[in-house]
N, CA, C and O of each residue as an XYZ file, in Angstrom:
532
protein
N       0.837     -1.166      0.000
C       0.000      0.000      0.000
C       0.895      1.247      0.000
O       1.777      1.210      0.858
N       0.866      2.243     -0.702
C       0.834      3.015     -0.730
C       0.751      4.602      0.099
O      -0.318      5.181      0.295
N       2.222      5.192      0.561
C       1.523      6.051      1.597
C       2.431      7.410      1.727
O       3.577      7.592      1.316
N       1.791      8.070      2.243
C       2.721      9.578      2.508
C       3.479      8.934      3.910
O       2.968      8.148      4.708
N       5.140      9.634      3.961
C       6.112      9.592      4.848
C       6.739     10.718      4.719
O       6.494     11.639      3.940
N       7.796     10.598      5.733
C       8.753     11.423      5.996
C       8.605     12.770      6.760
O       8.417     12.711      7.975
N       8.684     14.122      6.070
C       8.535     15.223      6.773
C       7.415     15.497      6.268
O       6.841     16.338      6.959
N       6.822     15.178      5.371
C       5.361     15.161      4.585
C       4.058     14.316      5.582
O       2.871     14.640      5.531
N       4.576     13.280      6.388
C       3.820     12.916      7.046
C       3.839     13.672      8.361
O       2.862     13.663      9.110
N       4.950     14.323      8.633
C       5.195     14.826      9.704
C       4.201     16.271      9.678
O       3.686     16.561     10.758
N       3.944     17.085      8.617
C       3.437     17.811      8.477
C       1.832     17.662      8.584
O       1.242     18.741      8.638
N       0.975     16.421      8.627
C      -0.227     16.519      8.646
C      -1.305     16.643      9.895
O      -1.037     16.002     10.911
N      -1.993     17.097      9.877
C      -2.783     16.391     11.384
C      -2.990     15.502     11.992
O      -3.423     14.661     11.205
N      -2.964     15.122     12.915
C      -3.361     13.959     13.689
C      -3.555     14.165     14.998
O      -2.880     15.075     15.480
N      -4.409     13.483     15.845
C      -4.914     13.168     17.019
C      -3.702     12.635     18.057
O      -3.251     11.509     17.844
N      -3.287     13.246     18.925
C      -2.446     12.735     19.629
C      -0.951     12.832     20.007
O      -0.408     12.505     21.062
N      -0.309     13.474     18.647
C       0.824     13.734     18.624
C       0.671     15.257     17.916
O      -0.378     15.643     17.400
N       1.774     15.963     17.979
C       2.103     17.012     17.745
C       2.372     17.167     16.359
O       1.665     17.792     15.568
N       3.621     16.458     16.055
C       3.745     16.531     14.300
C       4.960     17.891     14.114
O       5.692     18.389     14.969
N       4.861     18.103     13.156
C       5.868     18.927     12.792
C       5.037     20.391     11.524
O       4.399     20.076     10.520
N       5.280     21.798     11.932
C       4.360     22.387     11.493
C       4.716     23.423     10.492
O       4.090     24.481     10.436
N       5.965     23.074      9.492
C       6.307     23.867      8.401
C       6.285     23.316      7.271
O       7.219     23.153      6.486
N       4.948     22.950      7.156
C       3.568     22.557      5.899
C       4.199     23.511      4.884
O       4.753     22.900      3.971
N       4.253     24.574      4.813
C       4.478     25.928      3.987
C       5.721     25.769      3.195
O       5.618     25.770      1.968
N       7.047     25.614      3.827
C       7.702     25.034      3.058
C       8.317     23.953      2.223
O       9.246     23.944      1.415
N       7.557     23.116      2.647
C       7.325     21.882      1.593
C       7.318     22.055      0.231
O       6.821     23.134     -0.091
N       7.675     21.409     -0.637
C       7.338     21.510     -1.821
C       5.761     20.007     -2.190
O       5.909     18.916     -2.741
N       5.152     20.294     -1.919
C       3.850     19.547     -2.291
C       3.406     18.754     -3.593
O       2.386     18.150     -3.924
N       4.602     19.022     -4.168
C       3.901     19.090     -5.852
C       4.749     17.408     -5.495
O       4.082     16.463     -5.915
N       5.857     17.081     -4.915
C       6.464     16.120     -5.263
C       6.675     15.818     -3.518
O       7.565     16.358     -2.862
N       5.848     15.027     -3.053
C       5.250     14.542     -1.353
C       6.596     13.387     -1.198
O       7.237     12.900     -2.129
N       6.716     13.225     -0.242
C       7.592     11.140      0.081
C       6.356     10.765      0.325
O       5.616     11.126      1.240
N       6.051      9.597     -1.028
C       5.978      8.341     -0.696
C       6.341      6.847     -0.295
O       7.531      6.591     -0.478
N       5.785      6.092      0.074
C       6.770      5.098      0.379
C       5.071      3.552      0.267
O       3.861      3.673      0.076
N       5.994      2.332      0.515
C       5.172      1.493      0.347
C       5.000      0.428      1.366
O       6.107      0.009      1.706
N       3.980     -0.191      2.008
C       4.065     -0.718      3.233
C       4.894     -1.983      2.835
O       5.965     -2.133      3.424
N       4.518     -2.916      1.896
C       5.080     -3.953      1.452
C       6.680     -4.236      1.199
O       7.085     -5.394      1.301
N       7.384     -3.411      0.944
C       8.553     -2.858      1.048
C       9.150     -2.298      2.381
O      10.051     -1.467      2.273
N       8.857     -2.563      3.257
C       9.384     -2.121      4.606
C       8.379     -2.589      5.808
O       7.185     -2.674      6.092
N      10.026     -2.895      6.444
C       9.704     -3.770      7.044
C       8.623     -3.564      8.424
O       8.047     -4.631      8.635
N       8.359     -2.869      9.047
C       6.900     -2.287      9.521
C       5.790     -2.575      9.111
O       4.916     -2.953      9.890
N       5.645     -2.489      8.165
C       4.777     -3.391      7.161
C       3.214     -2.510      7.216
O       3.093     -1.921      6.142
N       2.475     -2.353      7.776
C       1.013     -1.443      7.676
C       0.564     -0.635      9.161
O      -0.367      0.146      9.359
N       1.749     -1.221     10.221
C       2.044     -0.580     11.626
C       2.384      1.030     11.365
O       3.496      1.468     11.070
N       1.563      1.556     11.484
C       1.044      3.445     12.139
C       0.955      4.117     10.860
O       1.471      5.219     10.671
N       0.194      3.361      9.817
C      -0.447      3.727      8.853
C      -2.078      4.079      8.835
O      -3.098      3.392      8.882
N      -1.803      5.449      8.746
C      -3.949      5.834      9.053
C      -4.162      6.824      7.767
O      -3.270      7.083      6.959
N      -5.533      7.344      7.717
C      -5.738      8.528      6.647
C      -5.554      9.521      7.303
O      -5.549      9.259      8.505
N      -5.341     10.924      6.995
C      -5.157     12.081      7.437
C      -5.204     12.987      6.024
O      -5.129     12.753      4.818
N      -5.382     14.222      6.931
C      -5.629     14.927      5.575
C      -4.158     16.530      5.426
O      -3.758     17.549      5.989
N      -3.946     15.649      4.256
C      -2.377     16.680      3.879
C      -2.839     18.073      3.575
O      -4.037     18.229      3.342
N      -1.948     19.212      3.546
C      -2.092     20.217      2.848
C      -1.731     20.038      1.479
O      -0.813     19.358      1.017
N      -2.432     20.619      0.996
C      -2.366     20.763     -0.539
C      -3.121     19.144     -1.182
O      -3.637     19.235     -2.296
N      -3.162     17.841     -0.532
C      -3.654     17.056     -0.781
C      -5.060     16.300     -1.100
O      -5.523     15.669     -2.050
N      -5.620     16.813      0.572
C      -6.305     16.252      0.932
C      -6.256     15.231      1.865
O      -5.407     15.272      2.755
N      -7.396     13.919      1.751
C      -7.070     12.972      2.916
C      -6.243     12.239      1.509
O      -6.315     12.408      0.292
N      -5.326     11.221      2.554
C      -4.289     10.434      2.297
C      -4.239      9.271      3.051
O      -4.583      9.294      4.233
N      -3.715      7.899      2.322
C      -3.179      6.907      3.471
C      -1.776      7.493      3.922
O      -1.154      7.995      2.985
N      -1.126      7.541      5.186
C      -0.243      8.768      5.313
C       0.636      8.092      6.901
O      -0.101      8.016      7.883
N       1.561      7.811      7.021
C       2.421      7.416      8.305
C       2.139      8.479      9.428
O       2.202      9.687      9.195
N       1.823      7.962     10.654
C       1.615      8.088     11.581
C       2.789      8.832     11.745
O       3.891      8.511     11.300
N       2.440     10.156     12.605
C       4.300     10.980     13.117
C       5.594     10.128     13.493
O       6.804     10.212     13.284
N       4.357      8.904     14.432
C       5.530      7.699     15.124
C       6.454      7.197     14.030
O       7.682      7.107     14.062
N       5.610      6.891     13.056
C       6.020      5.573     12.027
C       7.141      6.658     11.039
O       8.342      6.446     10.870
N       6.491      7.614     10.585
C       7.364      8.730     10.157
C       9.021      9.097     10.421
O       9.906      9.481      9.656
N       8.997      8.796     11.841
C      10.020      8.906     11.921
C      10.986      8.072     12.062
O      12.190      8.326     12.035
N      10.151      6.432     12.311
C      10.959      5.778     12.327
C      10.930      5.318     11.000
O      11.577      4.273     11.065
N      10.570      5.467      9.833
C      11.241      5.315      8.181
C      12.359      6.581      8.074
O      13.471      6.147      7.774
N      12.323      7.728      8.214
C      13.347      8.686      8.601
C      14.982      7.713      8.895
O      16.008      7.422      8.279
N      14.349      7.503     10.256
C      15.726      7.031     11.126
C      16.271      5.482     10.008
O      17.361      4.959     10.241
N      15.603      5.082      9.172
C      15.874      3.569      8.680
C      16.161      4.312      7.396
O      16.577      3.305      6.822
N      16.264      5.147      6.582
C      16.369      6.089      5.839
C      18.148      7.037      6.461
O      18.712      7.883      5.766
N      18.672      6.555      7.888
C      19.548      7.728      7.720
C      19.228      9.113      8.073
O      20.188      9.878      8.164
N      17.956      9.610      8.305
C      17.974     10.852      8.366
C      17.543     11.483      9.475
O      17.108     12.632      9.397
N      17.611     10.803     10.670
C      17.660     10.851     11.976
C      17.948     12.822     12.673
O      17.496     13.414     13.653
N      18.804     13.200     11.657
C      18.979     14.956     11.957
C      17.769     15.665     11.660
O      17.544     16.726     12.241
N      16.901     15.160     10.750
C      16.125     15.838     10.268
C      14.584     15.780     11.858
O      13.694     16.630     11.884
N      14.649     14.977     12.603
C      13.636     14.704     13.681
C      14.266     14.480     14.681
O      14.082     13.492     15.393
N      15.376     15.656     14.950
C      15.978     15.505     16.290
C      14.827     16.195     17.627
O      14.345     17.327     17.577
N      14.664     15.518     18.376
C      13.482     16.039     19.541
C      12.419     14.682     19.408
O      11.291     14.799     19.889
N      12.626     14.020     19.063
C      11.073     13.141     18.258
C      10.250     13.246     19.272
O       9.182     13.853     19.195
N      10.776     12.520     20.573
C       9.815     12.308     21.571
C       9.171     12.931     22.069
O       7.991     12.625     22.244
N       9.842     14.354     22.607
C       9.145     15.626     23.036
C       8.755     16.502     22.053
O       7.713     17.037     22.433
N       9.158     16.996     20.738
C       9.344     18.195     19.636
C       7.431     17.365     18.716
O       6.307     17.854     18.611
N       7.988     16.097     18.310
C       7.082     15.117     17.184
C       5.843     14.325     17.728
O       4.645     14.343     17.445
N       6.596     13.634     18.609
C       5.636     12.878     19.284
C       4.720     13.506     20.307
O       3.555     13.820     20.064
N       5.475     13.707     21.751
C       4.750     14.576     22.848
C       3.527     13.584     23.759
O       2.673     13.975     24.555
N       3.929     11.785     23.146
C       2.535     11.723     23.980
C       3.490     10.362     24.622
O       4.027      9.640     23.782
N       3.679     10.044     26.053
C       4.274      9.511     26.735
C       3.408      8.036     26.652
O       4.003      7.043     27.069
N       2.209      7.892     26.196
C       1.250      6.614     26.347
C       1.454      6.238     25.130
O       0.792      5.209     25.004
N       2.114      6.525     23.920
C       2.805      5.694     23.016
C       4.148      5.113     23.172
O       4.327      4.009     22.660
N       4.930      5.566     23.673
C       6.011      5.424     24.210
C       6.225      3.414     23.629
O       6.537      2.939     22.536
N       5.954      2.888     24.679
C       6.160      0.864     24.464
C       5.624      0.700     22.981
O       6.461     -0.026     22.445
N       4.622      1.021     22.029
C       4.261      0.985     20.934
C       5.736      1.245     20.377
O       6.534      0.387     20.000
N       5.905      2.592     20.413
C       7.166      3.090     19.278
C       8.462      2.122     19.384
O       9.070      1.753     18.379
N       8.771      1.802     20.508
C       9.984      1.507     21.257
C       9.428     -0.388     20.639
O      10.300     -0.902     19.940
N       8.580     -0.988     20.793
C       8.695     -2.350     19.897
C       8.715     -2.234     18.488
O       9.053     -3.177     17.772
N       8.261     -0.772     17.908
C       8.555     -1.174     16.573
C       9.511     -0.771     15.387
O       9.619     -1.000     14.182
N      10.408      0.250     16.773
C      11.731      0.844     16.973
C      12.772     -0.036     16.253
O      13.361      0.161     15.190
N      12.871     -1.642     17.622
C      13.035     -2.714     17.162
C      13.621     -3.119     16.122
O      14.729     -3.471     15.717
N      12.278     -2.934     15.707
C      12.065     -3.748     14.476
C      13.124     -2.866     13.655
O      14.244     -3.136     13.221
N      12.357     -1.736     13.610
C      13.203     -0.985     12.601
C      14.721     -0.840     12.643
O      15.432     -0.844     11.639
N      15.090     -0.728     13.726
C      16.563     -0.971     14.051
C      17.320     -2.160     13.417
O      18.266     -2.020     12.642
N      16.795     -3.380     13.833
C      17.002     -4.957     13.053
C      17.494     -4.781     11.691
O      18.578     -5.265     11.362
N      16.447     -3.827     10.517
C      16.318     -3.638      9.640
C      17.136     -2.533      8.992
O      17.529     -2.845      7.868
N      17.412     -1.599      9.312
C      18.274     -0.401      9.141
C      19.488     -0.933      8.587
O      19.892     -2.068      8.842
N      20.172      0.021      7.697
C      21.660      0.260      7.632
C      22.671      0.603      7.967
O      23.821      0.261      7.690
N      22.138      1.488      8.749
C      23.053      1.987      9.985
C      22.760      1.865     11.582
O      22.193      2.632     12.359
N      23.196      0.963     11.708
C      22.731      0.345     13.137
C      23.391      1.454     14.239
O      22.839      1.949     15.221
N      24.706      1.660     13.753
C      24.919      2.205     15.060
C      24.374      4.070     15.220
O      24.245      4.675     16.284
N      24.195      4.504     14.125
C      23.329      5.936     14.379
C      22.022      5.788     14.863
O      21.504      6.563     15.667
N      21.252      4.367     14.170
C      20.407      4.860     14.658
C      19.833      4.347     16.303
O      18.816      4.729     16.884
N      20.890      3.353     16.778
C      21.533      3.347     18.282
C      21.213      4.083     18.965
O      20.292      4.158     19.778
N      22.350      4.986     18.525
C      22.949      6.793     19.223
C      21.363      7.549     19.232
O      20.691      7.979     20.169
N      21.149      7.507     18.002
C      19.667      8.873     18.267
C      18.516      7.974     19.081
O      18.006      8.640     19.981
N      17.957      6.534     18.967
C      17.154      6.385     20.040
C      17.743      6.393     21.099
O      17.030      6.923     21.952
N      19.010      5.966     21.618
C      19.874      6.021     23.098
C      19.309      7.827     23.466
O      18.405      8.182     24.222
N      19.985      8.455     22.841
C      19.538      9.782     23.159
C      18.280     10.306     23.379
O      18.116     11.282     24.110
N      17.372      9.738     22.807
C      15.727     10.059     22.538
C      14.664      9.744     24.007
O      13.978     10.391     24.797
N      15.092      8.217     23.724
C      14.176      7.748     24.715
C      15.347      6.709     26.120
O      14.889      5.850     26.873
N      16.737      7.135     26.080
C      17.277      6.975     27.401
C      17.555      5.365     27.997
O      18.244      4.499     27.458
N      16.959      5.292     28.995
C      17.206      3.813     29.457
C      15.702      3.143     28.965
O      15.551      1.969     29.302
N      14.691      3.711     28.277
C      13.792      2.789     27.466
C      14.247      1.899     26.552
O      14.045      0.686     26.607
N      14.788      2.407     25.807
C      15.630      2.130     25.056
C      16.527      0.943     25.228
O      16.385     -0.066     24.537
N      17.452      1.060     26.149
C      18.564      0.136     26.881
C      17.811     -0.848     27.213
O      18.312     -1.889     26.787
N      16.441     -1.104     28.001
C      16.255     -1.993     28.341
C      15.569     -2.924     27.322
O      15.660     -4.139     27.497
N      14.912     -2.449     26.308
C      13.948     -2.527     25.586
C      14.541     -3.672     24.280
O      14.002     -4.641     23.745
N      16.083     -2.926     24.072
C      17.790     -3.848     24.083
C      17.615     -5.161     24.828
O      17.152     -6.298     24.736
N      18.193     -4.412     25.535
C      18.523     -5.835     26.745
C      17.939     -7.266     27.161
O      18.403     -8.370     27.445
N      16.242     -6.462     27.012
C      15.554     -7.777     27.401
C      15.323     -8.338     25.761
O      14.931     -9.502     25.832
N      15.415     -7.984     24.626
C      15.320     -9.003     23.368
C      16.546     -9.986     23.243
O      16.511    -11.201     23.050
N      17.960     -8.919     23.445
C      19.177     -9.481     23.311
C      19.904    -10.506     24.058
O      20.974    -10.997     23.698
N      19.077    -10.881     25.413
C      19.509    -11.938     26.473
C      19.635    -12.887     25.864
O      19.979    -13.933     26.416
């Protein structure tokens, strides 16, 4: 399936999280898409929302957003996630199992290490620890 990501997803509305709010400079004409079937997350924090300039969209969740970002390398671009993107502490174990995943999957294991180590702290570490025993 088919879906809006990246800072394009970061830009839309949603219930719950904050998101990211410089819609304006986007270039719209040419959005990130991406495809569930192709990554490994697979249809996890995929909902409709409605883009600027779009409309509604199937469209990555801020969570999921950023973690194709971070599996993508581009981890600078959503520095703050937890507090700046996210903001909601009752997702927290959601993101962090499918973090995981995404980590497993990534190319750069050890950045994207460093930016969840930094992000979400000893969640993180343990979250490690108890898969890796």
């Amino acid at each position: 399936m088919r879906y809006l990501t990246g800072v394009y997803a970061l830009n839309t509305e949603q219930k719950g999280t904050d998101g990211d709010w410089h819609w304006m400079c986007l270039d719209w004409n040419h959005p990130e898409w991406a495809d569930t079937n192709s990554n490994p997350l697979g249809t996890w924090g995929i909902i409709k929302a409605k883009a600027p300039h779009l409309g509604e969209v199937t469209c990555a969740t801020h969570a999921r957003a950023c973690l194709d970002l971070l599996m993508e390398g581009q981890g600078a671009l959503i520095s703050g996630m937890r507090k700046d993107f996210i903001d909601n502490e009752a997702l927290t174990p959601d993101i962090l199992a499918h973090a995981l995943i995404a980590y497993r999957h990534c190319a750069d294991k050890e950045s994207f290490d460093h930016y969840f180590g930094k992000e979400y702290l000893m969640d993180w570490l343990r979250v490690k620890e108890a898969t890796y025993e």
